[in-house]
FIVEXRO-378879 format. One record per residue (C-alpha): residue number from 1; residue in one letter; x negated, z negated, y. Coordinates in steps of 0.2 Angstrom, whole numbers, plus 5000, padded with zeros to 4 digits. Layout:
<recs>
[NUM; "a"; [X; Z; Y]];
...
</recs>
This chain:
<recs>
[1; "x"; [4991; 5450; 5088]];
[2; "x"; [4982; 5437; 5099]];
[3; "x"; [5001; 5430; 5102]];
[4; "x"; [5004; 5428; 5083]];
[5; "x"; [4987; 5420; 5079]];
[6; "x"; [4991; 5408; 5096]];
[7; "x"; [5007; 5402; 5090]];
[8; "x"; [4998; 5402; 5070]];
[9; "x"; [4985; 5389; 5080]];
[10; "x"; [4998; 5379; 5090]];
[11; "x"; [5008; 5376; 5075]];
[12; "x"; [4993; 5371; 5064]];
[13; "x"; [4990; 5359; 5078]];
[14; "x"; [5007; 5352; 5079]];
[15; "x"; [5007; 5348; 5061]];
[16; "x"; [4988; 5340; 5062]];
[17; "x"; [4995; 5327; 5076]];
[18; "x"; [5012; 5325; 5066]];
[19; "x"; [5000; 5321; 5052]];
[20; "x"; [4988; 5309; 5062]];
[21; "x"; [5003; 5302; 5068]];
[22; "x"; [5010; 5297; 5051]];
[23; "x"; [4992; 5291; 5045]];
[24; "x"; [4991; 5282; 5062]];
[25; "x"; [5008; 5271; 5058]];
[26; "x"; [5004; 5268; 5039]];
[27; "x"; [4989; 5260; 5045]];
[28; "x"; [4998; 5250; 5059]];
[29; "x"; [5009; 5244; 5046]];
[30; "x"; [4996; 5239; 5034]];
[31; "x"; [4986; 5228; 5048]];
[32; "x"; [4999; 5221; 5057]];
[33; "x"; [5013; 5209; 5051]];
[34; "x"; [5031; 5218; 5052]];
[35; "x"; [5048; 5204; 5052]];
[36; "x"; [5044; 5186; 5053]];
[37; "x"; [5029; 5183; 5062]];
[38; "x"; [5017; 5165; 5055]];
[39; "x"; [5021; 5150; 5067]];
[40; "x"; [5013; 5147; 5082]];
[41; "x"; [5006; 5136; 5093]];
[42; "x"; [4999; 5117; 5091]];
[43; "x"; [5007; 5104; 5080]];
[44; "x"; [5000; 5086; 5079]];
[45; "x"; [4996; 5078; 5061]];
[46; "x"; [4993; 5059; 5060]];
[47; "x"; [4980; 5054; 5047]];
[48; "x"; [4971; 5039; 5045]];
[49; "x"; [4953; 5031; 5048]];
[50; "x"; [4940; 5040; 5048]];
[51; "x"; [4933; 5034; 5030]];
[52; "x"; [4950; 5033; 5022]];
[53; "x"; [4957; 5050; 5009]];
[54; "x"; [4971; 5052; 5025]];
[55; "x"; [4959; 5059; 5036]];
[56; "x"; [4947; 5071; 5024]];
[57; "x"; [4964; 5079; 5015]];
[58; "x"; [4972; 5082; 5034]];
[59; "x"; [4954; 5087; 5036]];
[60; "x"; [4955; 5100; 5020]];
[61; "x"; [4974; 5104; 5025]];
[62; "x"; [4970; 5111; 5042]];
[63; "x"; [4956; 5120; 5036]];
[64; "x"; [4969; 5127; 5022]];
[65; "x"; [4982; 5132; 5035]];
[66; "x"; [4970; 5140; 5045]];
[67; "x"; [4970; 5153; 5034]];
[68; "x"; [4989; 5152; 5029]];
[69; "x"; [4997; 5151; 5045]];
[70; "x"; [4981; 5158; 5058]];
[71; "x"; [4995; 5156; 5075]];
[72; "x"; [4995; 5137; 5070]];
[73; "x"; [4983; 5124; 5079]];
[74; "x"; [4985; 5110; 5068]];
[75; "x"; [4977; 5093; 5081]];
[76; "x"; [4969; 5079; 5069]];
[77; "x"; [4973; 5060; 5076]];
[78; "x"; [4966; 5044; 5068]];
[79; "x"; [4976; 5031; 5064]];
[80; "x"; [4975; 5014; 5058]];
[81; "x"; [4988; 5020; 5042]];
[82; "x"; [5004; 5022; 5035]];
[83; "x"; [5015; 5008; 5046]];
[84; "x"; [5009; 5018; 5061]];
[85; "x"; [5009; 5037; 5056]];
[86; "x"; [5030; 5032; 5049]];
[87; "x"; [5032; 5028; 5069]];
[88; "x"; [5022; 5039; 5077]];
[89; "x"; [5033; 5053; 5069]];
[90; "x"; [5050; 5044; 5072]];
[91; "x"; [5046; 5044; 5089]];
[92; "x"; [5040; 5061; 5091]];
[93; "x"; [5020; 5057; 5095]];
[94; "x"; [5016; 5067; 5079]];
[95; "x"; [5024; 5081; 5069]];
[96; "x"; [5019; 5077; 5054]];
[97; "x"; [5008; 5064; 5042]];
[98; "x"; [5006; 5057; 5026]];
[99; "x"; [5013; 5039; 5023]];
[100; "x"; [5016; 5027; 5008]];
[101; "x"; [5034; 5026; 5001]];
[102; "x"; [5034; 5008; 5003]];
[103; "x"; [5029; 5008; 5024]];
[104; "x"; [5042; 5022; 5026]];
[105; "x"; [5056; 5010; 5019]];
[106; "x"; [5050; 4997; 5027]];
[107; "x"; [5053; 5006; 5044]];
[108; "x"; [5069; 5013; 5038]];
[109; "x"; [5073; 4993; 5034]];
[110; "x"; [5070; 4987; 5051]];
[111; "x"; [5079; 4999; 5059]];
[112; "x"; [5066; 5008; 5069]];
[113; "x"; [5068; 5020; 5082]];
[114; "x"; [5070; 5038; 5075]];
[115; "x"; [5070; 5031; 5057]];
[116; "x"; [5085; 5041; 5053]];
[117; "x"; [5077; 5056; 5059]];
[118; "x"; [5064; 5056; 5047]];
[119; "x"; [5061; 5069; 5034]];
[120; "x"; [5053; 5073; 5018]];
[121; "x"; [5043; 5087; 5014]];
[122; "x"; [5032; 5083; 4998]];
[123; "x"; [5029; 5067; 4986]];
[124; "x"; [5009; 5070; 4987]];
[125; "x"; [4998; 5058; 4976]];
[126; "x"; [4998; 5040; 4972]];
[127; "x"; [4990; 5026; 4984]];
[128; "x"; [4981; 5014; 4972]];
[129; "x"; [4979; 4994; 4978]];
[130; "x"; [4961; 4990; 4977]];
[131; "x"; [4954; 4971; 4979]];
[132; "x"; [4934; 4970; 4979]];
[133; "x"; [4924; 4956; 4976]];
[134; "x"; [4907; 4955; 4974]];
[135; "x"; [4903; 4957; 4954]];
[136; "x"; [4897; 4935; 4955]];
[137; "x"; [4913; 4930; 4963]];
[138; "x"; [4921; 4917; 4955]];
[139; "x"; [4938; 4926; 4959]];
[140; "x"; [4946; 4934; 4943]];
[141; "x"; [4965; 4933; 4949]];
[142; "x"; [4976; 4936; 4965]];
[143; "x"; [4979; 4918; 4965]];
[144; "x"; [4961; 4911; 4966]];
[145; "x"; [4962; 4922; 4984]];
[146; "x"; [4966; 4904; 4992]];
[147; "x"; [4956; 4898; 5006]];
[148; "x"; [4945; 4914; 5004]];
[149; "x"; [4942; 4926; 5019]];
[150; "x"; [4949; 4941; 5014]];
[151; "x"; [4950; 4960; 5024]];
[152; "x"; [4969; 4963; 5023]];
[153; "x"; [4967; 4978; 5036]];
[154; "x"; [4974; 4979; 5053]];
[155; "x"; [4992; 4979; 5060]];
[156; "x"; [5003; 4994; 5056]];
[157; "x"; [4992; 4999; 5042]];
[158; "x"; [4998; 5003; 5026]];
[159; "x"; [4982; 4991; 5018]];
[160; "x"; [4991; 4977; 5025]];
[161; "x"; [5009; 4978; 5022]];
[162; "x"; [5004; 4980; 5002]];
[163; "x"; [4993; 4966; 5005]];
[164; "x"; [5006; 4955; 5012]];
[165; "x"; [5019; 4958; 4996]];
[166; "x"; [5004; 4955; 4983]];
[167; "x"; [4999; 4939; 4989]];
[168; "x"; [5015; 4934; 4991]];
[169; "x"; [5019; 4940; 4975]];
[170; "x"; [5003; 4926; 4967]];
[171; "x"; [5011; 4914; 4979]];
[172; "x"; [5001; 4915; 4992]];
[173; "x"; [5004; 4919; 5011]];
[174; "x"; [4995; 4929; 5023]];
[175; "x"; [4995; 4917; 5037]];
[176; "x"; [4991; 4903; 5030]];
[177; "x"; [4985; 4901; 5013]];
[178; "x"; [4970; 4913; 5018]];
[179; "x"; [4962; 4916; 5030]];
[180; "x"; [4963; 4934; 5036]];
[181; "x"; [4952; 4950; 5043]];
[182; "x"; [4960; 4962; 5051]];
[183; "x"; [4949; 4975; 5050]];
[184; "x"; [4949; 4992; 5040]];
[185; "x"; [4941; 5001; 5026]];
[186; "x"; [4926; 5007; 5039]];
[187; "x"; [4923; 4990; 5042]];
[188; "x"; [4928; 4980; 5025]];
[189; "x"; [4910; 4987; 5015]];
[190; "x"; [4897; 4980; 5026]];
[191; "x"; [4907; 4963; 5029]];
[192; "x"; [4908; 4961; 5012]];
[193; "x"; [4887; 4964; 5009]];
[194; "x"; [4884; 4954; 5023]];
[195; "x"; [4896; 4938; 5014]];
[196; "x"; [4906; 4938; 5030]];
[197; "x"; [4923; 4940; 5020]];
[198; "x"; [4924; 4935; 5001]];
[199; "x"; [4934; 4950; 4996]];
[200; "x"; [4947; 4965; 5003]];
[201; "x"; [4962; 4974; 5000]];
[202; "x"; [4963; 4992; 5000]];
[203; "x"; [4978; 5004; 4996]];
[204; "x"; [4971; 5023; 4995]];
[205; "x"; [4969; 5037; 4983]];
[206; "x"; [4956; 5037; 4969]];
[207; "x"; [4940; 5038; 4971]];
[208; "x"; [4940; 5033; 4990]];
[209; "x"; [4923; 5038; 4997]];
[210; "x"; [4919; 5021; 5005]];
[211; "x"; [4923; 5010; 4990]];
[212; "x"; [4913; 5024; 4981]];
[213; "x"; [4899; 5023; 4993]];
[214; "x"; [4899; 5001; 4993]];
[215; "x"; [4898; 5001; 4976]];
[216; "x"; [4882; 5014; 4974]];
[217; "x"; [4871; 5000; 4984]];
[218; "x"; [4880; 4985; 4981]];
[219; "x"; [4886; 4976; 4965]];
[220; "x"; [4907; 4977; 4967]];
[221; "x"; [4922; 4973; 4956]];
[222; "x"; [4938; 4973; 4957]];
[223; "x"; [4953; 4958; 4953]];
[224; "x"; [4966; 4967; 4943]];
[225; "x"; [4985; 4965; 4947]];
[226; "x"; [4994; 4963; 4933]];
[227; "x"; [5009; 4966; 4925]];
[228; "x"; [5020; 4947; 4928]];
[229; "x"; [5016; 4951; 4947]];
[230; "x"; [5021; 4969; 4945]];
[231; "x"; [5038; 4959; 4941]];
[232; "x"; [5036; 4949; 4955]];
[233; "x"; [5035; 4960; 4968]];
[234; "x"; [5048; 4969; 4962]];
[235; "x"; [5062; 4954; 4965]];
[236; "x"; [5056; 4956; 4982]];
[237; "x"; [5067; 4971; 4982]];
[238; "x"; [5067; 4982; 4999]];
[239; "x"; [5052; 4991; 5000]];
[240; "x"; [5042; 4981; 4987]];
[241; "x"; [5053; 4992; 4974]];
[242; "x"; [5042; 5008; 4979]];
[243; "x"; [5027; 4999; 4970]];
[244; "x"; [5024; 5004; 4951]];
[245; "x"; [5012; 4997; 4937]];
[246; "x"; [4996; 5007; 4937]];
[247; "x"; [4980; 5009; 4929]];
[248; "x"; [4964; 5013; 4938]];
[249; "x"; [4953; 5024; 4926]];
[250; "x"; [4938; 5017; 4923]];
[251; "x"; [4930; 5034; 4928]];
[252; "x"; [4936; 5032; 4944]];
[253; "x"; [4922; 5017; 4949]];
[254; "x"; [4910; 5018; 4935]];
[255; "x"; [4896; 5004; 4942]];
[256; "x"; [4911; 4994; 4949]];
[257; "x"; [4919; 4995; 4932]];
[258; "x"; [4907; 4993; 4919]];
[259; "x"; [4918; 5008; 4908]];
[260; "x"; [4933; 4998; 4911]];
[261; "x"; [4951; 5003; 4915]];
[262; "x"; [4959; 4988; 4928]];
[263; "x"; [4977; 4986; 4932]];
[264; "x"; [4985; 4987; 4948]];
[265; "x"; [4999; 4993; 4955]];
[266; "x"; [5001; 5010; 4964]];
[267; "x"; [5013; 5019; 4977]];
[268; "x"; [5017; 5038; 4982]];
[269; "x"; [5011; 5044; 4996]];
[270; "x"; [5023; 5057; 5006]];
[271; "x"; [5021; 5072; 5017]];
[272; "x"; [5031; 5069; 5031]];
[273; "x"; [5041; 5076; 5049]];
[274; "x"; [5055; 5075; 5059]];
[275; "x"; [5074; 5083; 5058]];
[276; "x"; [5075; 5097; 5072]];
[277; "x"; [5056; 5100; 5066]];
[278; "x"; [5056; 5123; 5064]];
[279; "x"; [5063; 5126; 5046]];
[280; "x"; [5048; 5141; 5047]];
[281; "x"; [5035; 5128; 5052]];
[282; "x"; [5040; 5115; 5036]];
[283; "x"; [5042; 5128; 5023]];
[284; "x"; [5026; 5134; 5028]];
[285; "x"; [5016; 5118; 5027]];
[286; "x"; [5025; 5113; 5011]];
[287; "x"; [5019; 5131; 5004]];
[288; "x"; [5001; 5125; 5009]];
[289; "x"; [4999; 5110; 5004]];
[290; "x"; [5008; 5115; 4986]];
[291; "x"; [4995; 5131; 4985]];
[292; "x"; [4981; 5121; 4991]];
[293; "x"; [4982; 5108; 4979]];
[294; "x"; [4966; 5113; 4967]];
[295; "x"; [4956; 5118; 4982]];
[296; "x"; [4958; 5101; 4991]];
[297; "x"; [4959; 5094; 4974]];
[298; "x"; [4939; 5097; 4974]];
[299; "x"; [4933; 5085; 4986]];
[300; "x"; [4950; 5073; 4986]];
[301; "x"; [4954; 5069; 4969]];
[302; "x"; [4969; 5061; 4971]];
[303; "x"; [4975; 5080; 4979]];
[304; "x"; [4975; 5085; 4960]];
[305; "x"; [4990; 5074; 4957]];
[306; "x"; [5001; 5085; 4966]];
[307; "x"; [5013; 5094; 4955]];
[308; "x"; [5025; 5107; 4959]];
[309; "x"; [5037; 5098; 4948]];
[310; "x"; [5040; 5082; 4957]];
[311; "x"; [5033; 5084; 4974]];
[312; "x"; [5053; 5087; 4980]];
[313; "x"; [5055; 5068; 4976]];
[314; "x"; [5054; 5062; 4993]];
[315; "x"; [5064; 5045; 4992]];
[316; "x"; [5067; 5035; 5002]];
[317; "x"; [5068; 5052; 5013]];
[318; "x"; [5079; 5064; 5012]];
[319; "x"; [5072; 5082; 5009]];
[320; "x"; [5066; 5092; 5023]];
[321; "x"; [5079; 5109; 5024]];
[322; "x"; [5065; 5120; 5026]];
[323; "x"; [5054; 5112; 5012]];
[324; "x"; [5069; 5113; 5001]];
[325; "x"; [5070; 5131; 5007]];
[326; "x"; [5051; 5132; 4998]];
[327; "x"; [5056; 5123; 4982]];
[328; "x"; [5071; 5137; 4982]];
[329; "x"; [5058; 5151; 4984]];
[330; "x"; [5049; 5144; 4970]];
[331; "x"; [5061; 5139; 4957]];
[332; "x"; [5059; 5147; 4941]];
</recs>
């Protein structure tokens, strides 16, 4: 009899471990990833100066893939813009960036080294040109920029390659019909308070914090770009054909605009990498940057812009395989 109860206890046993057991793996299988793990290990992103809408969304990014893709270590580096984050990714000293349309064609154009392994992964938001003079100045038009001193921002940014074709496109140049600063949107503000330059050229998503900021102490305006030099630009061809007629809201500086829109012109702004770049790695930052948009969208407005719908228009790049495997995933 104590046999039979001893085996009744054994089996009972047998059956409670074979039932812990079972518990034991669900539980396994709900904590921990089964199949494709998130990618791993640390990938560099090239931004922008520290004041400019480059660096806080690459900011908001990393902090979204944080969460998104936790293996990842996604390293932040300043840069002086767009001219310089196209090369840095060419030549394989960044994985990824965000740069204008305009600078990427431009590199494309000139033959640079890796330019042909350059991808796209996203058409983000809009860069809007911006050229502020103090509310007295007695400059109304890109033209009347003659003789001034004017912040065209440094070499290899993207500032200063718009800056270049806008004043060319008033007829004006660079060199020698003004005299330029080559400085960049941390340092443009206070020269323009302190009357060392009579004006600046900006290209960045709307509201940039620093123009925002200039224009809370300081009375601003800003010298529209109109439509017949829209026109003009665009018989420069090359690059200059990325730029569009735009309008700046007149919500987006409301002391420097007195409730009024100005005209300017605009160009997209792209999320890009290199070929060879792991197809896991580029869906996945695509996904984010798509999934992330309303939640970067709250402290960069210009993030709000991105759209689902056209963000797979990379030109001049061709489409990323792995972020064409995320527009795939997604399609309706």
């Amino acid at each position: 009899m104590f046999q039979a109860l001893s085996r009744i206890g054994r089996r009972r046993a047998l059956q409670g471990s074979a039932a812990a057991f079972v518990a034991f793996g669900l539980l396994l299988w709900w904590l921990l990833p089964l199949g494709k793990s998130s990618p791993s290990g640390t990938v560099s992103f090239s931004t922008g100066s520290a004041t400019g809408v480059y660096q806080l969304y690459g900011t908001l990014l990393q902090e979204a893939l944080a969460k998104d893709m936790p293996r990842l270590d996604v390293e932040l580096r300043e840069s002086v813009g767009s001219q310089e984050n196209v090369r840095r990714v060419a030549t394989g000293q960044a994985d990824f960036t965000i740069a204008a349309a305009d600078a990427v064609a431009k590199y494309q154009r000139e033959g640079g080294r890796g330019a042909d392994q350059l991808r796209g992964c996203a058409r983000l938001y809009d860069d809007y040109v911006h050229v502020v003079v103090p509310r007295r100045s007695s400059v109304e038009t890109i033209g009347q920029l003659k003789g001034k001193k004017v912040a065209v921002g440094q070499t290899g940014s993207g500032v200063r390659l718009v800056a270049e074709h806008v004043l060319r496109a008033a007829g004006l140049d660079l060199d020698k019909d003004i005299q330029p600063v080559p400085v960049g949107i941390g340092d443009m503000p206070k020269l323009l308070e302190a009357k060392k330059i009579d004006a600046f050229f900006w290209s960045g998503g709307l509201p940039t914090g620093a123009v925002s900021k200039l224009s809370d102490r300081f009375d601003i305006r800003l010298v529209p770009i109109k439509a017949d030099l829209v026109e003009k630009l665009h018989e420069q061809g090359q690059e200059a054909e990325y730029y569009r007629s735009a309008v700046m809201p007149a919500d987006a500086y409301p002391r420097a605009q007195s409730g009024e829109s100005v005209q300017t012109v605009a160009v997209a702004n792209l999320l890009v990498t290199r070929a060879g770049t792991d197809t896991e790695l580029t869906e996945g930052m695509t996904r984010t940057v798509i999934n992330s948009r309303d939640r970067i969208g709250e402290e960069v407005h210009a993030a709000q812009r991105v759209d689902l719908r056209t963000a797979i228009y990379t030109d001049p790049l061709n489409l990323d395989e792995g972020a064409r495997r995320y527009y795939r995933s997604v399609k309706p």
